[in-house]
Steps between C-alpha positions, in 0.01 A plus 500: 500500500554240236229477179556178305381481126530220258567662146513315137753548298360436129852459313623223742147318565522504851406664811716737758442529849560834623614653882426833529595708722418878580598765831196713640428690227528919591341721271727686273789183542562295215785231531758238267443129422725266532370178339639165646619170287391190707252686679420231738794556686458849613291554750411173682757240642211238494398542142875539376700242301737387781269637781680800556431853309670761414307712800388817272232548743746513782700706345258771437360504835877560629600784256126638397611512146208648285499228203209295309663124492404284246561138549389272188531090586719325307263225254670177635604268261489779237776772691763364297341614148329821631842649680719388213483824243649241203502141461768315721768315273413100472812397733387721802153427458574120582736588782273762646180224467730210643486335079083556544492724220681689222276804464457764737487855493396790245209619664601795704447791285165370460500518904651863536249616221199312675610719832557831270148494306304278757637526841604842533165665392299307741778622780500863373104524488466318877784644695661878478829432305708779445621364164851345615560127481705260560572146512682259678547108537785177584628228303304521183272790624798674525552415121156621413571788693786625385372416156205701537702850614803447256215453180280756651679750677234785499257247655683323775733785567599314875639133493632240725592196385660271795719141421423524112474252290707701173664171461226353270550725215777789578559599190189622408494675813830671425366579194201707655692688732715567245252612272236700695451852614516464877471835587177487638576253757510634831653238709581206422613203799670166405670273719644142589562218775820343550352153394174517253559150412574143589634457196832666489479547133187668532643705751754592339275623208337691775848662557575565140157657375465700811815636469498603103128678567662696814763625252255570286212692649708700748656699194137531378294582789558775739297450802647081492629248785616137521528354789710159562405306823782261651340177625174550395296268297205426233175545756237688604607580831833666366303701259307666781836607694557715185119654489567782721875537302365569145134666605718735674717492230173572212282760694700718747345809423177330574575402796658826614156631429327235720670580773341840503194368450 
């Protein structure tokens, strides 16, 4: 069962649509969330993106995984600035908008703290959450994914962030690796394709940024995996080959205990 809620988010003056779902609730059994960037394309190849999801649902129904999913749509036009956690440097801007425009970005904190103080109480008062979160997303919802667990790692303490998008600003994300107490993480997933790009140069950042944050988190995160794919590439349909890889990866206990169930 999918419930669908549209939900306002004051700070960025627009609204969110929300996919929600929930298993049979048993009394007694509370569960995790896992909330979704580009929430459109989980569930339903018709309403995705490129037509073709990332097949939660089917997922769920083959491994009877006990988990609350959480699948926010991306605002269109406006994905850019709410999955970019700082403002994207002038010269990227234009490449990334095709010259259209040299200002994009600095609105995801805004985002993550519209989920943390506006989402996530309507979610724990509707739907038995146990209390453990995480988050996961591509592309640039990978970047306001891993943003959100790597500046707050007691809140999303699970993570998967697939083909990211460091390349924008890696520095600063160096810097908050670098910088944060990650020790209440609890799993943390990142991973690449072969080709991200069309643009070798951007690929090549892919490469580069990927690369430095792997070095990076895997001396500060225990439970921590990066995956590197050979011949895959930038699209929806490769991201949902690697669903059952990192969900597998994020809540094996949980499904151990579905099993028995």
């Amino acid at each position: 069962m999918i419930d669908h809620y549209d939900i306002y988010a004051p700070t960025l003056q627009g609204m969110f649509h929300v996919d929600v779902y929930c298993p049979d609730r048993q009394k007694g059994k509370r569960y995790p969330v896992l909330y979704i960037n580009d929430g459109q394309n989980a569930f339903f190849d018709e309403k995705s993106f490129m037509k073709v999801s990332w097949g939660f649902l089917d997922y769920i129904k083959k491994t009877k995984l006990k988990i609350i999913l959480v699948a926010i749509h991306c605002r269109g036009e406006r994905r850019m600035d709410d999955y970019a956690p700082w403002v994207i440097p002038k010269k990227l801007a234009l490449k990334e908008s095709d010259g259209q425009t040299d200002h994009m970005g600095g609105l995801g904190d805004l985002y993550i703290q519209w989920i943390i103080h506006t989402l996530m109480p309507v979610i724990d008062q509707r739907y038995p959450s146990n209390g453990e979160c995480g988050i996961c997303g591509s592309s640039m919802g990978g970047v306001i994914a891993a943003y959100a667990s790597l500046a707050y790692p007691k809140i999303f303490t699970k993570c998967a962030a697939l083909s990211t998008a460091f390349w924008f600003y890696p520095e600063l994300f160096y810097q908050l690796v670098e910088q944060q107490d990650l020790s209440s993480i609890q799993g943390f997933y990142l991973d690449l394709g072969e080709f991200e790009a069309d643009d070798e140069q951007v690929n090549t950042w892919y490469r580069e940024t990927n690369d430095q944050m792997h070095s990076l988190l895997q001396k500060r995160i225990h439970h921590y995996r990066f995956a590197f794919y050979e011949g895959a590439y930038h699209h929806e349909s490769q991201w949902r080959k690697r669903v059952p890889i990192f969900m597998s990866f994020l809540y094996s206990n949980h499904l151990k205990e579905s099993s028995y169930d």
